[in-house]
MARMARLUM-399284 format. One line per field, with one value per atom (N, C-alpha, C): x, y, z; residue in one letter; residue number from 1. Coordinates in pm, 1 decimal, always signed. Layout:
BEGIN
x: X  ...
y: Y  ...
z: Z  ...
resn: A  ...
resi: NUM  ...
END
This chain:
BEGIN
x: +2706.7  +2654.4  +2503.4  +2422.0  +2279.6  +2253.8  +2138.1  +2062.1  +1999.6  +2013.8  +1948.5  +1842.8  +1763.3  +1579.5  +1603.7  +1676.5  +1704.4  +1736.8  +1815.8  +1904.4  +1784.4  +1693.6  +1619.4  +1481.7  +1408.4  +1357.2  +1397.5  +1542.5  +1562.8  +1568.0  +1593.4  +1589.6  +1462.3  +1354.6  +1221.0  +1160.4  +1155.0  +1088.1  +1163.2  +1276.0  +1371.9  +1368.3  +1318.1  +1253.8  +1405.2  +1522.5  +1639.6  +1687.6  +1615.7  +1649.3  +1555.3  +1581.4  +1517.9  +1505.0  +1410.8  +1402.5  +1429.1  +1401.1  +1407.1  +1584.8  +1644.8  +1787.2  +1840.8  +1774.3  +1860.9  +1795.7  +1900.2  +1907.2  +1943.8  +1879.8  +1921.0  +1947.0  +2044.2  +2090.9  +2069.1  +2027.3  +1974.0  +2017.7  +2021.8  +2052.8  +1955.4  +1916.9  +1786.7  +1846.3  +1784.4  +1842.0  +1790.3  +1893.7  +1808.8  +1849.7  +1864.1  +1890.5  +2042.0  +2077.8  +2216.2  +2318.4  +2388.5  +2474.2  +2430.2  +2325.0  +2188.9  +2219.4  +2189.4  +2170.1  +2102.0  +2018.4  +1923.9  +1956.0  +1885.4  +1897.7  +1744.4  +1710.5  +1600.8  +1629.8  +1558.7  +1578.3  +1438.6  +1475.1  +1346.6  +1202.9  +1188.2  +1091.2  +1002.8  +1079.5  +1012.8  +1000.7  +1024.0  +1015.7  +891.4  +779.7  +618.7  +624.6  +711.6  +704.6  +784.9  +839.1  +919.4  +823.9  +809.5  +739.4  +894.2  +837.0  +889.5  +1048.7  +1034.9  +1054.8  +1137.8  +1086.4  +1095.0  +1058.8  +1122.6  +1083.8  +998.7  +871.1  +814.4  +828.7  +806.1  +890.6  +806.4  +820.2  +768.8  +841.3  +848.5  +956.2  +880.0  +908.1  +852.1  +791.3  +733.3  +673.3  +586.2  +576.4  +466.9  +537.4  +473.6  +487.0  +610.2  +740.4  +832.5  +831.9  +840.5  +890.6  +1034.2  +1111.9  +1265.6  +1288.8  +1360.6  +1337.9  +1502.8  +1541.6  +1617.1  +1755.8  +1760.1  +1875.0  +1970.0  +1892.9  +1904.4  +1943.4  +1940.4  +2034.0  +2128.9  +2256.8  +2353.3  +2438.4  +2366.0  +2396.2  +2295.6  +2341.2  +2271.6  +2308.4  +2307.6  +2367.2  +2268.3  +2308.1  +2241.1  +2334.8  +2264.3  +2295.3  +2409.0  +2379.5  +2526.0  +2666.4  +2686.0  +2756.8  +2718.0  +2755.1  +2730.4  +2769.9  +2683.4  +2617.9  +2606.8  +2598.0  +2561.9  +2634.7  +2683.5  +2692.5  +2724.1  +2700.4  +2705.1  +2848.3
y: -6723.7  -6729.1  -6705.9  -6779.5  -6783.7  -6614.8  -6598.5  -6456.4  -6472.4  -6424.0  -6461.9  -6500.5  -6435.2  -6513.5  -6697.5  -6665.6  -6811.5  -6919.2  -6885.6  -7018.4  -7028.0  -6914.2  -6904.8  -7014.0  -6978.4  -7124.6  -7220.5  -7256.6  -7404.2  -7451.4  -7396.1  -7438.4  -7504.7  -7427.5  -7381.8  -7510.5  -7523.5  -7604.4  -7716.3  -7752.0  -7877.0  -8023.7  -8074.9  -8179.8  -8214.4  -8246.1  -8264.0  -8171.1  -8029.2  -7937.2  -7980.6  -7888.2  -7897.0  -7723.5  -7664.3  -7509.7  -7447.0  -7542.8  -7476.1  -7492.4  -7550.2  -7514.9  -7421.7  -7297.3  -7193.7  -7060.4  -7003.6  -6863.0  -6770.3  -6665.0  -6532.9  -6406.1  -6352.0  -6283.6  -6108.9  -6023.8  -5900.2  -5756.1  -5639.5  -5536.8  -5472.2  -5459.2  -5388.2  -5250.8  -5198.7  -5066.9  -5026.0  -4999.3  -4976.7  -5093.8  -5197.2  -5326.8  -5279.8  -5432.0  -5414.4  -5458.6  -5349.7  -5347.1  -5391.3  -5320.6  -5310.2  -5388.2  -5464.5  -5659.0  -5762.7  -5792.6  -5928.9  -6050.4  -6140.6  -6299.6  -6359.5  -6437.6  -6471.8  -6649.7  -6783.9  -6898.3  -6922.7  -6976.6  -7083.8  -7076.5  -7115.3  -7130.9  -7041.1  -6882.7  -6765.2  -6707.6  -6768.0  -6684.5  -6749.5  -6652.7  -6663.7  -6707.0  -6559.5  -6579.3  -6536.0  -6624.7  -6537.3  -6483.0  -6380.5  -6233.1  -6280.1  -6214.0  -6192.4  -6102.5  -5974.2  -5885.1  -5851.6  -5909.6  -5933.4  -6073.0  -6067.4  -6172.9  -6145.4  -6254.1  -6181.7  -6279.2  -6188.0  -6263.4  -6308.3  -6348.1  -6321.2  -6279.9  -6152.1  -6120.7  -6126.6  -6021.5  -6018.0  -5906.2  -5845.6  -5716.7  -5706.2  -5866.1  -5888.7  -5908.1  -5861.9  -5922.9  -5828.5  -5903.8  -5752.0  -5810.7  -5715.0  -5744.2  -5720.4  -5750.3  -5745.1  -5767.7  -5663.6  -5676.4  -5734.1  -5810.6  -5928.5  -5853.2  -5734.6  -5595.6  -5617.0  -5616.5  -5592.5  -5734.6  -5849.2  -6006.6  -5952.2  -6021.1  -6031.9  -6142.2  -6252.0  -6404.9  -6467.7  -6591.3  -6691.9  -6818.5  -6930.8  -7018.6  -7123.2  -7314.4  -7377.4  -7517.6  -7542.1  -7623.2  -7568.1  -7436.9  -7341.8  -7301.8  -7373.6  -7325.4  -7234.5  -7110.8  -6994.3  -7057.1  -7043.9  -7059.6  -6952.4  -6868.9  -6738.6  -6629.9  -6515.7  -6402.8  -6244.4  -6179.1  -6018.3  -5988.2
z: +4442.7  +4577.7  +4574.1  +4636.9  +4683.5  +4708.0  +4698.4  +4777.9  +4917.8  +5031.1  +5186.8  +5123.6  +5063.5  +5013.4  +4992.4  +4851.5  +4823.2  +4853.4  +4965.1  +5070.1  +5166.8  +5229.6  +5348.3  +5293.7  +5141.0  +5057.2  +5072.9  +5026.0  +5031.3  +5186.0  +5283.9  +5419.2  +5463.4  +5415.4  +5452.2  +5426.3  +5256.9  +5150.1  +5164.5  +5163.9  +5108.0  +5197.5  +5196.5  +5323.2  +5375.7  +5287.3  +5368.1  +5496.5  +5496.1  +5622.3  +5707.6  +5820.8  +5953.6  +5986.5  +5950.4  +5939.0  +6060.9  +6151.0  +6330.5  +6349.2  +6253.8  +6272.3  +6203.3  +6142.1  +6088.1  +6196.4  +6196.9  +6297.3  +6170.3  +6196.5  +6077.7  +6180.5  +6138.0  +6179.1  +6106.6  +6178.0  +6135.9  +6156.7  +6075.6  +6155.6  +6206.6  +6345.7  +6445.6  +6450.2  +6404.0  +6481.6  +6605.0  +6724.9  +6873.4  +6957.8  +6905.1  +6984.7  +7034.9  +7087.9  +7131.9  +7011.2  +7004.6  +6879.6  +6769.8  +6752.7  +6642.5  +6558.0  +6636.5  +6557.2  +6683.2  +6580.7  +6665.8  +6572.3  +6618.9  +6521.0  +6572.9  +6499.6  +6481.7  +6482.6  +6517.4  +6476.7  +6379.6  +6326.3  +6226.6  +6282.0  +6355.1  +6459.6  +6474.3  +6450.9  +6484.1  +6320.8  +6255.9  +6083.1  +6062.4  +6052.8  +6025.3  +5844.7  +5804.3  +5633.4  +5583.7  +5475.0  +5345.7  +5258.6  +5289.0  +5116.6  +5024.5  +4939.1  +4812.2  +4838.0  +4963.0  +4990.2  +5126.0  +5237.7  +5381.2  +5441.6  +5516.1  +5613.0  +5753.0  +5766.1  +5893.5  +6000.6  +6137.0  +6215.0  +6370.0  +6441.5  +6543.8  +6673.0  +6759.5  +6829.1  +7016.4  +7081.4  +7198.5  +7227.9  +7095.8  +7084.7  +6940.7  +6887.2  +6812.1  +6709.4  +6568.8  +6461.5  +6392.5  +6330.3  +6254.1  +6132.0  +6037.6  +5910.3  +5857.1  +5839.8  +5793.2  +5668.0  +5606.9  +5400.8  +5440.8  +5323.8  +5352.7  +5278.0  +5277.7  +5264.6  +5401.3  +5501.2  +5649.6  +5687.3  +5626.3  +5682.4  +5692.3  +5809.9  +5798.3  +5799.5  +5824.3  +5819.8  +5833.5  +5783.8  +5829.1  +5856.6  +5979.6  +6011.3  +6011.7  +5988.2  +5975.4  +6075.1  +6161.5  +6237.7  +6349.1  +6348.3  +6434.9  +6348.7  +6193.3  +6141.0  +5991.0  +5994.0  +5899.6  +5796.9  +5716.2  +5550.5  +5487.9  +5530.7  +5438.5  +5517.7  +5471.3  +5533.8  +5455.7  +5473.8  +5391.0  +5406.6
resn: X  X  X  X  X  X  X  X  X  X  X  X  X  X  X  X  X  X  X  X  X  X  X  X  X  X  X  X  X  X  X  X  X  X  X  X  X  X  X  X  X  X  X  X  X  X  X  X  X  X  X  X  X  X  X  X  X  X  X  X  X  X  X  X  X  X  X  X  X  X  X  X  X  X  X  X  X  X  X  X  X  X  X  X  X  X  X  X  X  X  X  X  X  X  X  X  X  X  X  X  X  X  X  X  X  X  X  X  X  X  X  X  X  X  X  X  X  X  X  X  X  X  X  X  X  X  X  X  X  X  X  X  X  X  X  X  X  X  X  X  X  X  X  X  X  X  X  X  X  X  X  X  X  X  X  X  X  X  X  X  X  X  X  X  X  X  X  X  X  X  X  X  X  X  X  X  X  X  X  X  X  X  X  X  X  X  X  X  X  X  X  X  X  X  X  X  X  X  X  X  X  X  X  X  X  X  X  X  X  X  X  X  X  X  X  X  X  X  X  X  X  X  X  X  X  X  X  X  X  X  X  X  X  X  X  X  X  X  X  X
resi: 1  1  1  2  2  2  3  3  3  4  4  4  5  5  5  6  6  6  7  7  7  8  8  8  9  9  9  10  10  10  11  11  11  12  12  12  13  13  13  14  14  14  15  15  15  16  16  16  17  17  17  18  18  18  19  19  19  20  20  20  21  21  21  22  22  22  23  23  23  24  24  24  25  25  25  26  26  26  27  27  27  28  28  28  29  29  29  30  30  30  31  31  31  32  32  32  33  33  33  34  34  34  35  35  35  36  36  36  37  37  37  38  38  38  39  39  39  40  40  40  41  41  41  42  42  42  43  43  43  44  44  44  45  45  45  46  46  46  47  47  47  48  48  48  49  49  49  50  50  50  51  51  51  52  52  52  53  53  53  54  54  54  55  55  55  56  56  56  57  57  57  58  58  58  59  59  59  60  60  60  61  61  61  62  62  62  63  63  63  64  64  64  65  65  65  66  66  66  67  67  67  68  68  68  69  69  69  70  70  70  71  71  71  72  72  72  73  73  73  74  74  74  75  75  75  76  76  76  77  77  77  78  78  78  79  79  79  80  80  80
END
């Protein structure tokens, strides 16, 4: 099985994807049922380490420990 980093690359990089179709799914702590999701659209960067993001309270970083899925075209590809 892929690593969230690795699959979240080939989405990114792979000209066959469409990056604004993957949603990642996260544990927030504080949110509602401390989990948010994120789409393509809003992932600034893959680090090495985290992913950065853009939310409605600025910039987050998420170390990719804290994925809990990830879906591509609405159907899950990845999950913890």
């Amino acid at each position: 099985m892929r690593k969230s980093h690795e699959l979240l690359l080939k989405y990114r990089f792979d000209l066959r994807y469409r990056f604004s179709e993957v949603e990642v799914c996260y544990i927030d702590r504080g949110s509602p049922g401390d989990r948010s999701c994120v789409k393509g659209n809003n992932i600034r960067a893959l680090d090495a380490f985290y992913m950065e993001i853009e939310s409605e309270i600025g910039i987050k970083y998420i170390p990719y420990h804290r994925i809990q899925e990830i879906s591509y075209a609405g159907k899950i590809v990845w999950e913890r």
